[in-house]
Each structure stands twice: as structure tokens, then as C-alpha cells.
C-alpha positions as CSV (number, residue, x, y, z in Angstrom):
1,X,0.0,0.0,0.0
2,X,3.1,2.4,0.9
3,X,3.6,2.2,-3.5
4,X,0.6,3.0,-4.2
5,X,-0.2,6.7,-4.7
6,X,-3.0,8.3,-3.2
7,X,-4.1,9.7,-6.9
8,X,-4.4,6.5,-8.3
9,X,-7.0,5.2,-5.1
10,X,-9.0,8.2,-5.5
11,X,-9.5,7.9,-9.3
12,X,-10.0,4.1,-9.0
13,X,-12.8,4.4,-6.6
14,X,-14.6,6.5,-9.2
15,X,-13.7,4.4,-12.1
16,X,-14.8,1.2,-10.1
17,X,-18.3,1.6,-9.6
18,X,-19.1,3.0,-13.7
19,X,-17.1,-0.1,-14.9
20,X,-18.9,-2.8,-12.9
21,X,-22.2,-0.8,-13.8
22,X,-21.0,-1.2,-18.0
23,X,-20.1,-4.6,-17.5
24,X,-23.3,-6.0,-15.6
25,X,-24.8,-8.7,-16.9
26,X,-28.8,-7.9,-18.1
27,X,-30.1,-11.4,-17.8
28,X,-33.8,-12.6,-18.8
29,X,-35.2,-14.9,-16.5
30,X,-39.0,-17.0,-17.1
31,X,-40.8,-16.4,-14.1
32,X,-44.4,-18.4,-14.7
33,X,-46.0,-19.0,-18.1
34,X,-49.0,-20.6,-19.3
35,X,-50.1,-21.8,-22.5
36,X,-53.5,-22.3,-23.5
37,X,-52.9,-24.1,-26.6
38,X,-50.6,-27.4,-28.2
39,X,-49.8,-27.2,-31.7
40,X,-48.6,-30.8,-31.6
41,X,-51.9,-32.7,-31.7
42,X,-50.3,-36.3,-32.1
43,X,-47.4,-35.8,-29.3
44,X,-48.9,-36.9,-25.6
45,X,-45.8,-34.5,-24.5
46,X,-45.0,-31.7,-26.2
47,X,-41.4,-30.3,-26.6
48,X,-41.9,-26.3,-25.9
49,X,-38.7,-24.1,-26.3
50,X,-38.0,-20.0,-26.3
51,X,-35.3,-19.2,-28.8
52,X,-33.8,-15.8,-29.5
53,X,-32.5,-14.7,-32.9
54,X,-29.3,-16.5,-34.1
55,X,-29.5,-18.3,-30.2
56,X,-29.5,-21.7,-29.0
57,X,-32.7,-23.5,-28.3
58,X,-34.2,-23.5,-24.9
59,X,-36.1,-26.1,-24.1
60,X,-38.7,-25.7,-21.3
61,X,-38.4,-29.0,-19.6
62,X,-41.1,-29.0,-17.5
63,X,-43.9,-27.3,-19.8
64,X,-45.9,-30.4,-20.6
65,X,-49.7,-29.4,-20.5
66,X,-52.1,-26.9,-21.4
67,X,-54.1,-24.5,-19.0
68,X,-51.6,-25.3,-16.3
69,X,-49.9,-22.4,-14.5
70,X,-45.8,-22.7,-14.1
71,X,-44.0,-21.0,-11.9
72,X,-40.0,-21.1,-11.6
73,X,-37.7,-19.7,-9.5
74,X,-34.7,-18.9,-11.7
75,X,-32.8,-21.2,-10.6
76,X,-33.7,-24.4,-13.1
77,X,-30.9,-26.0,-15.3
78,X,-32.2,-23.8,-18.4
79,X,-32.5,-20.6,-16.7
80,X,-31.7,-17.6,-17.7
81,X,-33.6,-17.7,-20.8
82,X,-31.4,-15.0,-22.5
83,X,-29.1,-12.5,-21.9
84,X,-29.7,-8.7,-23.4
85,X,-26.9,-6.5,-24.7
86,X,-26.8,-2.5,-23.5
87,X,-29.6,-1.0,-24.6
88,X,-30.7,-3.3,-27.0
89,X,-33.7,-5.8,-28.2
90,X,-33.6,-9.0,-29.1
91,X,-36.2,-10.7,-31.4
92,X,-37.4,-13.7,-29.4
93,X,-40.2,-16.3,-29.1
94,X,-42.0,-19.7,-28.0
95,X,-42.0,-22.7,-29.7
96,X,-43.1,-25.8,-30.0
97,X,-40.9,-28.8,-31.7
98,X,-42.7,-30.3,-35.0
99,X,-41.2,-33.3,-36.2
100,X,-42.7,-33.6,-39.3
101,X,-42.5,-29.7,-40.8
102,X,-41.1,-26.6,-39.6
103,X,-41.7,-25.8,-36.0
104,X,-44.8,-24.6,-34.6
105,X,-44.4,-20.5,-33.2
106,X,-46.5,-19.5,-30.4
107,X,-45.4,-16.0,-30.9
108,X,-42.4,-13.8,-31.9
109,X,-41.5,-10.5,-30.4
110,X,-39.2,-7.7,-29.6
111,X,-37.6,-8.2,-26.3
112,X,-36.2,-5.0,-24.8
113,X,-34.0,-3.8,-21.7
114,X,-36.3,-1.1,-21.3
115,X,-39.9,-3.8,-21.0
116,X,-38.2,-4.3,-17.3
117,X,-38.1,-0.7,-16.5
118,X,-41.4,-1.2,-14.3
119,X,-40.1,-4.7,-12.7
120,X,-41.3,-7.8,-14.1
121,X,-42.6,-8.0,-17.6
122,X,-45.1,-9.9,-18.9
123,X,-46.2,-11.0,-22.5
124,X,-49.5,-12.1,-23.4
125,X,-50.6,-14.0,-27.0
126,X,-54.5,-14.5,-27.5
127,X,-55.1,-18.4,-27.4
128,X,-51.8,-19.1,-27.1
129,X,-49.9,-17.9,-23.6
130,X,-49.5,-15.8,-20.9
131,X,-45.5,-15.6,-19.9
132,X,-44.3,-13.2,-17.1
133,X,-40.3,-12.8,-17.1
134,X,-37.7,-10.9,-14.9
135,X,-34.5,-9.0,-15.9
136,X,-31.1,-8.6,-13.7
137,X,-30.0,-5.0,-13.9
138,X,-32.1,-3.9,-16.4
139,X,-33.7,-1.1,-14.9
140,X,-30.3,0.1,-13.1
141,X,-29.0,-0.7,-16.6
142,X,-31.8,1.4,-19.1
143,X,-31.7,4.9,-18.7
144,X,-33.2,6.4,-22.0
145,X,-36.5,4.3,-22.0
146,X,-38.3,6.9,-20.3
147,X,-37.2,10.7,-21.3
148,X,-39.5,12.4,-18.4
149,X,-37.7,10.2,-15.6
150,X,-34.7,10.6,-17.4
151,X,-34.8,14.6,-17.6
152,X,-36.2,14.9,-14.1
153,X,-32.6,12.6,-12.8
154,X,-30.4,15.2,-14.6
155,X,-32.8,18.1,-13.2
156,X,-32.2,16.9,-9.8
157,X,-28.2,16.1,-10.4
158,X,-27.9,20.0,-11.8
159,X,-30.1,21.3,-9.2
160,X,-27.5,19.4,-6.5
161,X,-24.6,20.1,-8.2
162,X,-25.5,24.2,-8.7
163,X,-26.6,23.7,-4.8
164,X,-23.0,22.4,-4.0
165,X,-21.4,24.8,-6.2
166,X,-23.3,27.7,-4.3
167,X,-22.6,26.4,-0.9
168,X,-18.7,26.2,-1.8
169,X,-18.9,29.9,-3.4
170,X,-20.9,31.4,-0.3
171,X,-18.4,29.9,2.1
172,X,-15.4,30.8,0.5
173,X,-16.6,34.4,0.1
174,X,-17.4,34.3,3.9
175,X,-13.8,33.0,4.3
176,X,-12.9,35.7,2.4
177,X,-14.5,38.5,4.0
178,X,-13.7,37.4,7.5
179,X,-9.9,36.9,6.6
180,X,-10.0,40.7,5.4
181,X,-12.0,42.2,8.1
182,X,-9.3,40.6,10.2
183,X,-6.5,41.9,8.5
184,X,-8.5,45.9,8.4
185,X,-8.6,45.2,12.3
186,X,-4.6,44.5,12.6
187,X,-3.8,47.3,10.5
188,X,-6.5,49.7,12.1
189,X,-4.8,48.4,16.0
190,X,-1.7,48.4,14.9
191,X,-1.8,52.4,13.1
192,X,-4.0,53.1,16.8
193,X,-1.1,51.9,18.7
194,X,1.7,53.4,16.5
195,X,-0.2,57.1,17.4
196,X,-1.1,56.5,21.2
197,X,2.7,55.6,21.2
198,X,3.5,59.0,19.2
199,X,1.3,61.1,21.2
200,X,3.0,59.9,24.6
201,X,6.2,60.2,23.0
202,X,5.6,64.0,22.2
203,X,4.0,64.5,25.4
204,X,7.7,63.2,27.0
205,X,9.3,65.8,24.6
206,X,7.0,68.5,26.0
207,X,7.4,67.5,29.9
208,X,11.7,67.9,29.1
209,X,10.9,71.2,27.7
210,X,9.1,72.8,30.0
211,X,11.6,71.2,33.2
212,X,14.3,73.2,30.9
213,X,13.0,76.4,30.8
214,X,12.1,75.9,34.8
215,X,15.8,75.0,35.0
């Protein structure tokens, strides 16, 4: 620690926090879904998967039956579902595995950073599902989503910042002003000593004169 400057801590505690917040993961995790249809009329268990865009297949082991409620915890083998880049959508969906033509689509949407701004997100296709899903860090993460809350954060950062900046102006006039009233007072004692000092020494020269001419 005795190498290390104190320059270098200082600017490393404010680079730490802004790098760990660019780097945090935005995570998408399936919190409860429902589906009130099966495409796959033949299969007695149905192989239902959510995909993203150029993504691996993942298949939702569990999901087996229709009009049945799911829940997870986020912690199954397939979790997170997918994770979302800075500020960025992903085009996503449910399927369901067809083995004799191309796959069956529950439905294919945008999925956005911002969608989580409120807490959990949920997606709802007519006749087909109702999915609710949570996001890690996406609403720390998403700041332009929402220009009003945006513009009221930097109103209250200027509004701090120009209180600060005030507060550090009034007290260094104060300091300031004090400072130079103290210095007047010095001078002003100092030039009232230098004449009491000048008027007793002329009042001595006076008292000498006057023993002279009694002399």
C-alpha cells in the first residue's frame, strides 16, 4: 500500500463503480408462463422451447400441459432464458418442436432492456400464452426508455450540483470576508497603537521642555 499513490485510489474508486455498472450482466429470466394451446396434436408430451435470434434452443423442460400455471424460481438448469446486450432488443419467441414440418411459433416478439423498467414483464398471446419474465440490472442498466424520468434525474443532479457549487462559493466568500476584516482590524490596532505611542512620546518631549525652561 506504501507504493501505491493516493491519486491512483482516488481515481479508481470513481472508475470502479461506472465499470462494474457497463459490465453487468442484463439477464432474462421466465418467471411463470401458461399456454393455452398445443400445436402438436399427435405428441402426448409436447417439446416447448423459447429461442432468440441467431441463439440456441431453450427447451422448457417442464412445460408439458395446457391451461396449467408454471412458476420457476430462476434457478432451473435452463435458466436464464437469455441474456440482453446495453440497450438493445432481441427478437425472441415460443416454440413448440414439429417433427414432421417446420416448428410450430407460439409467438415472436421484440424483447427490450427497457420492457423491465417497471419490474417484471409480462407478454401475453391470445389463445396461445400468458408468460411473465424478470430482468437482472435492467432497470439500473436502461436509462433512455423513459425521457421524463430521465430529464427529471439530470434536473435533480444540476439542481444538486449548482446547490454544492453555491454552498462552496458562499463559504469561500465568507472565508474571504472574514480573513479581510481581520487583516483591516490589525492594520486599524496596529496604526491606533503606532499614534497613542507617538502622542505619549511627544507629550515626554514637551514635559523635558518645560523642566528646561524651569531649570
Amino acid at each position: 500500500m506504501r507504493g501505491i499513490s493516493p491519486c491512483l485510489l482516488l481515481v479508481s474508486c470513481l472508475l470502479l463503480p461506472s465499470i462494474s455498472g457497463t459490465f453487468s450482466s442484463m439477464t432474462v429470466i421466465l418467471s411463470s408462463v401458461v399456454f393455452f394451446n398445443i400445436h402438436e396434436l399427435l405428441s402426448s408430451k409436447p417439446t416447448i422451447y423459447f429461442q432468440c435470434q441467431a441463439e440456441n434452443k431453450i427447451i422448457l423442460l417442464d412445460v408439458i400441459e395446457k391451461h396449467f400455471l408454471y412458476k420457476f424460481k430462476g434457478v432451473e438448469s435452463w435458466q436464464p432464458l437469455a441474456e440482453l446486450p446495453d440497450k438493445k432488443c432481441k427478437r425472441c419467441g415460443f416454440y413448440e418442436l414439429n417433427r414432421e414440418k417446420s416448428d410450430d411459433v407460439f409467438d415472436e416478439w421484440d424483447l427490450c432492456p427497457d420492457e423491465f423498467l417497471a419490474g417484471n414483464y409480462v407478454h401475453y398471446k391470445e389463445k396461445e400464452f400468458n408468460a411473465s419474465f424478470t430482468c437482472t440490472n435492467c432497470a439500473a442498466t436502461v436509462g433512455y426508455a423513459n425521457p421524463n424520468q430521465k430529464s427529471s434525474s439530470v434536473d435533480k443532479n444540476l439542481n444538486l450540483a449548482l446547490a454544492i457549487l453555491l454552498g462552496v462559493l458562499t463559504s469561500f466568500v465568507t472565508s474571504v470576508a472574514t480573513y479581510g476584516m481581520y487583516k483591516y482590524w490589525q492594520k486599524w490596532k496596529r496604526e491606533q497603537n503606532q499614534a497613542r505611542f507617538l502622542k505619549l512620546f511627544d507629550e515626554g518631549d514637551g514635559l523635558e521642555d518645560e523642566l528646561e525652561l524651569d531649570f
